[in-house]
Structure formats: structure tokens, C-alpha cells
C-alpha positions, 0 to 999 in steps of 0.5 A: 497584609501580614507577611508569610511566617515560616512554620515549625512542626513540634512533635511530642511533649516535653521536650527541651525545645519548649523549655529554653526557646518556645517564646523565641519561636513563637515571636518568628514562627508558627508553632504547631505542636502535636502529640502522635506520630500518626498526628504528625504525618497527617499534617505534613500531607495537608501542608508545608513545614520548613522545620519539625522538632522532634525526639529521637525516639519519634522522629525515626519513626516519623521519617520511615513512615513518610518514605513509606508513604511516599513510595506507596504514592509513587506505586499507587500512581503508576499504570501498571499493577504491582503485587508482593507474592509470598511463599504461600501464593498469597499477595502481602501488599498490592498497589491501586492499580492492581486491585482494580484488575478482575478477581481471575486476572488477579489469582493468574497473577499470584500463581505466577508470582508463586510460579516465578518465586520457585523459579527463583528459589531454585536457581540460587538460595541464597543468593551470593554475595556479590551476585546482586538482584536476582535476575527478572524473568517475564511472563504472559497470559491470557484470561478472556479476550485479554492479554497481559503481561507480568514482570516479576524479580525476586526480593532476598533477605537479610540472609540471601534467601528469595522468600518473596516476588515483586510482580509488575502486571499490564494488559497487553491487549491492545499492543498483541492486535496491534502485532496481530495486524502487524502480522496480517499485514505482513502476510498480505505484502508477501502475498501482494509480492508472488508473482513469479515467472510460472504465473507471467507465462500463464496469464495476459498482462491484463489477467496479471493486473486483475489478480492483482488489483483484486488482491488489493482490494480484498486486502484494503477492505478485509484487512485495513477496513478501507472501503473508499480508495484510490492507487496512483501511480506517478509517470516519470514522463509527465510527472502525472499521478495516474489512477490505477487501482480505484474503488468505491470513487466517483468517476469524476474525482478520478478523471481530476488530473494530478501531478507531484507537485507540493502545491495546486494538486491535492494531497496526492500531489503533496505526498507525491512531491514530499514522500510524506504521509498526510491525514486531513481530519477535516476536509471542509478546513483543509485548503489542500484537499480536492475533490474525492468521494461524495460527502467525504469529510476526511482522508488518509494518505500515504506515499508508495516508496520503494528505494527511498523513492516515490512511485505512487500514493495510496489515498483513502477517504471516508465520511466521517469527520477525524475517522482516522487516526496515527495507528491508521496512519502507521498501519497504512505506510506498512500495507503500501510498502508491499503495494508498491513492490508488488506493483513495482515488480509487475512493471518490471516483468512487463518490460522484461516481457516487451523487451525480450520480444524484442530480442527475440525478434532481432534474434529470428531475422539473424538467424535465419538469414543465412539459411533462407538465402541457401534454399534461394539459392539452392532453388535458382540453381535448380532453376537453371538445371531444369530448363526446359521443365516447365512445370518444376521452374514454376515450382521453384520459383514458388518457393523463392517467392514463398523464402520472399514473403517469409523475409519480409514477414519476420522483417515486418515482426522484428520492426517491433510495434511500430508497425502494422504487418500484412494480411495473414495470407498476403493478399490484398483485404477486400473491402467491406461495404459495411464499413462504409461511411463509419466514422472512426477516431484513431489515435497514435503517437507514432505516426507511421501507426496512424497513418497506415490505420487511417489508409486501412480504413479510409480503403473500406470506406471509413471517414477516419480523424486522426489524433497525435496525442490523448489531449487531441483525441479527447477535445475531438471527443467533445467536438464530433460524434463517432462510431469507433475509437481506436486508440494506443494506451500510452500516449502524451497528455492522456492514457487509454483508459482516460480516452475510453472513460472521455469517449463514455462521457460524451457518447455512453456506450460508444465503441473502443479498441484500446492498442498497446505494444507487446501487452505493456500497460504502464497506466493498467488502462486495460484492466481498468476500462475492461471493468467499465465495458472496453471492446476490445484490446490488440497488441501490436505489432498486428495484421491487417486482416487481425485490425478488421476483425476487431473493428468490424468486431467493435461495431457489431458486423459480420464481414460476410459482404467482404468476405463474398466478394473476395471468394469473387475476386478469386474466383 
């Protein structure tokens, strides 16, 4: 195998070099000999040269011609369209690129070219010396549906004068709907975020959610184009990820428990536990995913921050394999930041809600203890001035009664939710005979609320189970068969809405009061199984004769029975 032998350009004829050494270079190299310039260059694109022998008179020329030619390559290889405007509008020279753009994007181009070269002209011609380039100056247009951009800088003379435009040229449209949705966004998150104090004293808790949750909805189906979804929000309690918000979902996938944890708990739960977002391009190959909609073959998630901290995650799903992509990833961490704050915002009122209540209670008991003690004493001291009088002692002591029971109703009502508070008129509820014999499931984390509700009922003739958490209630769901449920929202193991969803699946159609305290729904069970048909909501604390109501209410009867027979009683 012959060895590689290095090759020599000789361009033109005549000269010395042929004279003196061509045998020599003959004996070592490869000679190619060329008469013209244009010759020359053809060759040096087609192949390697290490040395090119040339007369001074040719080899200027030779080498502009190849600096040209590759700056020309350089041009004709970028992305973007780049034209020479002169004075007369016209375009001198334009690169591939260019010439590829529609004849109306390419005359737009040349009258700004011209537009930018007055410009130019007019600030300084010529140019200083020493002032350098003239400064560029960026244009936009739109011709059509498109967008473009333009760049365009002066070129001065020998003399300093701008006689032509260098004008580099993009389309800018699939960066300005970028933007657009950008902007969309942005005004949907501001939007999400009013929830201001006016609209807190107007609506219920449950109202509030609604209207939120209805935004969402619109704003992730209208604007990001996300049909099947779903809003968990994480319980710092239990490290549970609780479904708030869901749509287009089987119940099934909903009802999976999921916690924020990096392994055994889906992709949610990774998000949860990393705060970062997660495409599975193919459910079918990712161990990760778990159960969602029906045939779903990919999946978006992204988490719900707020401070650098994980609240929620935000997951879509759909039926096409790799149906998204990383701007859907990049659009859909911009839509949550505003989910998450406007969500975050509406906890917070509810608590400031709750706990205000609260106050507010402690507030009245402290402030009229003082004065009720004055018309007690006041009254016992007439007491004793109307001896005798029969008629005003039994007045007055009326009223001390009546200062008593006033006592002990603000007592009751500043005891919070934790308790259940007398009839409204004080006397003893009759029992109803229509209630007897329903059989009714309660469930209550707090003791003294369960119980006093099971002694409620049991008095009407209720056969009343007792359940300490959501765990316990929903196995007894599964074991017995009841006529009513009456459950708080916020308990261990299970919320309201898994309740009323589990008392669904094992008895469709089947009564429940869902109970919170002061309207606080960390978990939106309200809104949700209202959707799904809930009976009923009481907020705690409540009365006794409120709580028949609702049951009797929840299970379709009158009361008229206990009402006759207390009109008895009185009479």
C-alpha cells in the first residue's frame, strides 16, 4: 500500500518554481497545476492542499476569493436571513436563508432596511472617528398570522458615510404565542389570587371553593388545554396528598391513597417528596405511574410551591403516548404557582374565619359577665324589696332565670366546636317515632361530640355505631348497612369526602351529613361531594333541635309525630 504523499497547488504557467524544482517536487508530492483563479478555487473546495504555489499577481486574488467564499458559507448556514439594503431600498446581496422567506416578508424587510439606513443617516454622517460602529437598532413586524424580528446596523465607508444596512431577520412567532400564553397565564394567576375580604363575608366556605375550583377548571381546560386532571393538596398531619380538585378522573384513580414519599406512591408522591416536576411519556414503561385515567398512556406533573415549599401537585393525564412536551412542562409549573397561592390564601382566610370566632366568642363571655351579674343582682335585690308581692317575685325571678340560661348559652358557644349546644328554646326535644329504629353511623374524632350525638339519637329511638376515625367508619361501611351517616370532615386516616364517597360505594344513594367547626374544610370535602349528591352540611357548634332537623331532613321525614306530641306535653 503506497503511502500518503502531500499535495501541491501550482497555479499559472510559467513561473520559476516549474524552472528550477518541479522534478524535485514531482519525486515527493503531488502536483496539480492549474491555469485560473476560478480553476483553483474549485479545486481547493473539492480537496486538501498543504501548499499552493502561486504568482503575486494571482494569489491576492486567490485568497480574497476564498475568504469570501467562506464567510458566504458562514452566512449561508445560519438560521436567520441576512440582507444588504442600499440607499435605493434595493437588497445587494442576501444569504439562503432570506431568499427562502415569502416575497411580502422580504419587500417588509427592505423597507425597514431603508427605514433603519435613514435613521442611521441621520444621526451622524459620517461617522466620527473614533465613534466606531454605528449603534444597531431592532425592528418588529408582522405580516399574516407571523411575527418577525429584524436587526439591522449601519455599514460606513471609507469616508464614514452610512451608505448601506446589514439586516439580520427571524420569525418570531412561535416565540410571541409563547409570550401570549405566558401572558395568559399570568392573567389567570391574578385572577386565581383575588379573593379578597368583601368576597369572604359574601360567600360560605364551600361557596368560595366552588368559585374557585370552577376557575381552575376553566383556566386548565381553556387556557393550558388539560381535560383530564387532578389538585392534591399535601396534609402535614398525615403526609397524605388529599384530592381537592378533580376532573375528567375516575373515581377509582381518586380514592388511591397517596402520600409524599419518593418511592411506592406514584408520581405524585415523588413530586411531593422531590418538588420536581415529572413527564411519563409512556405509562405502560414507567414503574412509577399508578393507576389514573382510563387507557391513559402519559402523564404531566408538577408540584405546588409556595416559599420553596411543597403544598400540592398538580397532575395531568391523557391518552396519547408523549402527548407532552418540556414547553408543556414550563407552562404548567408557571399555571401552579398561582393555584397554589390562591388556594394557600384560601386556607388561610378560613382559619383567620375560624380562629376569629373563636375570639370573638371568649370576647362576648368576658364582656358580658359583669353586666349580667348586675341585672342578677339588681333582680334579687328587688327580690327582697317586694316581699310579699307575689306576682313581681315571680317576675324577677324569671329574669334571673332567663340572665341563667343566657349564661350558660354563651358558655356553651364559646366552648368552640367541640360541643353540641341546647335546644333553641331550652326545653327537652320530644321524641320522634319516626326515627325509630333508623340505624345511624356517627363518626368523630372528638369524643364528647360523638357521644352526646349517639345520646341524641339513641333518645329517638336511633340504633347509633360510633366510629373514632375515618379508617374505622369506612371498614363499618363495609361490614353493616345504614340508614344515615353523619360524619366531621377532618379526622385521622379519612376526610369527609372519602367517607361519603366510601358510603356511596357500598350503599349508592345512601344519606350523609358531612360536620365541620366553624366551616374549616382543609380537604374541600364539602365542595366535593356536594357535586356528588351530599345531603347536608352543619357547622359546629350546633343545637340539638338544629341536628334533628338535619337528620330528620337527610332521611326524607317530617317531624310532624314529634312535633304533636310535644304541643301535648305542653299542654
Amino acid at each position: 500500500m503506497s503511502e500518503h504523499r502531500p499535495r501541491i497547488m501550482i497555479l499559472g504557467s510559467g513561473l520559476p518554481v516549474e524552472e528550477t524544482a518541479s522534478a524535485h517536487l514531482e519525486a515527493s508530492f503531488d502536483i496539480e497545476r492549474l491555469d485560473e483563479v476560478t480553476l483553483a478555487i474549485d479545486a481547493l473546495k473539492r480537496g486538501q492542499f498543504d501548499a499552493v504555489f502561486a504568482a503575486v499577481g494571482d494569489f491576492l486574488p486567490l485568497e480574497r476569493a476564498l475568504v469570501e467564499d467562506r464567510a458566504s458559507l458562514v452566512l449561508n448556514t445560519i438560521g436567520e436571513g441576512v440582507l444588504v439594503v442600499d440607499r435605493q431600498g434595493r437588497s445587494s446581496w442576501c444569504n439562503k436563508k432570506m431568499r427562502t422567506f415569502r416575497p411580502d416578508v422580504f419587500e417588509q424587510a427592505k423597507r425597514i432596511g431603508l427605514q433603519a439606513l435613514t435613521i442611521f443617516s441621520s444621526q451622524a454622517s459620517p461617522v466620527p472617528e473614533g465613534a466606531g460602529q454605528p449603534r444597531s437598532k431592532k425592528f418588529t413586524f408582522q405580516v399574516g398570522e407571523q411575527y418577525f424580528e429584524m436587526i439591522c446596523s449601519g455599514v460606513p465607508d471609507e469616508e464614514g458615510h452610512v451608505r448601506q444596512v446589514v439586516g439580520v431577520v427571524w420569525d418570531a412567532t412561535s416565540g410571541r404565542r409563547i409570550q401570549g400564553k405566558i401572558d395568559a397565564i399570568d392573567a389567570s394567576g391574578r385572577e386565581l389570587s383575588r379573593i379578597d375580604r368583601e368576597s369572604v363575608t359574601k360567600l360560605s366556605p364551600p361557596e368560595r371553593l366552588k368559585l374557585l375550583q370552577d376557575k381552575i377548571i376553566k383556566y386548565s381546560k381553556d387556557l393550558m388545554h388539560f381535560d383530564h386532571f387532578a389538585i392534591r393538596l399535601l396534609d402535614r398531619r398525615s403526609n397524605k396528598l388529599e384530592v381537592v380538585i378533580a376532573e375528567g378522573l375516575p373515581s377509582d384513580a381518586l380514592q388511591i391513597d397517596l402520600y409524599a414519599q419518593p418511592e411506592g406512591n406514584g408520581i405524585s408522591g415523588y413530586v411531593a417528596s422531590t418538588g420536581r416536576s415529572y413527564i411519563c411519556h409512556d405509562t405502560e414503561k414507567d414503574p412509577r405511574y399508578v393507576v389514573g385515567l382510563e387507557h391513559c398512556m402519559s402523564s404531566l406533573t408538577v408540584p405546588l410551591m409556595l416559599d420553596d415549599r411543597v403544598i400540592g401537585v398538580y397532575n395531568v393525564e391523557s391518552e396519547t403516548v408523549g402527548a407532552f412536551t418540556e414547553d408543556d412542562r414550563q407552562f404548567a409549573e408557571i399555571f401552579a404557582r398561582p393555584v397554589a397561592q390562591a388556594l394557600h390564601m384560601l386556607d388561610l382566610l378560613l382559619v383567620e374565619r375560624c380562629t376569629t370566632s373563636g375570639q370573638v366568642a371568649d370576647s362576648v363571655v368576658q364582656g358580658l359577665a359583669v353586666p349580667l351579674n348586675d341585672v342578677v343582682t339588681e333582680a334579687q335585690t328587688l327580690m327582697e324589696e317586694y316581699i310579699g308581692d307575689d306576682t313581681m317575685r315571680e317576675r324577677l325571678g324569671r329574669i334571673i332565670e332567663h340572665v341563667q340560661e343566657m349564661r350558660n348559652s354563651i358558655k356553651q358557644a364559646a366552648a368552640g366546636p367541640g360541643v353540641v349546644l341546647e335546644s333553641s328554646d331550652g326545653r327537652e326535644v320530644a321524641v320522634d317515632p319516626e326515627l325509630s329504629a333508623k340505624r345511624v353511623l356517627v363518626a368523630d374524632d372528638e369524643r364528647n361530640i360523638r357521644e352526646t350525638i349517639k345520646e341524641i339519637l339513641t333518645r329517638q329511638g336511633c340504633a347509633v355505631e360510633v366510629c373514632k376515625d375515618g379508617y374505622e367508619a369506612c371498614c363499618r361501611l363495609e361490614q353493616q348497612k345504614f340508614d344515615l351517616v353523619v360524619s366531621d370532615i377532618r379526622m385521622p386516616y379519612r376526610n369527609g369526602y372519602e367517607i361519603f364517597a366510601a358510603a356511596q360505594r357500598e350503599q349508592e344513594g345512601l344519606p350523609v351529613v358531612l360536620m365541620t367547626g366553624f366551616g374549616y374544610d382543609p380537604h374541600h370535602s364539602i365542595v366535593r361531594a356536594s357535586q356528588e349528591g351530599l345531603t347536608s352540611v352543619m357547622f359546629k357548634p350546633f343545637k340539638v333541635d338544629q341536628l334533628l332537623e338535619e337528620v330528620r331532613k337527610a332521611l326524607g321525614v317530617t317531624g310532624e309525630s314529634a312535633s304533636a306530641k310535644a304541643d301535648e306535653s305542653r299542654a
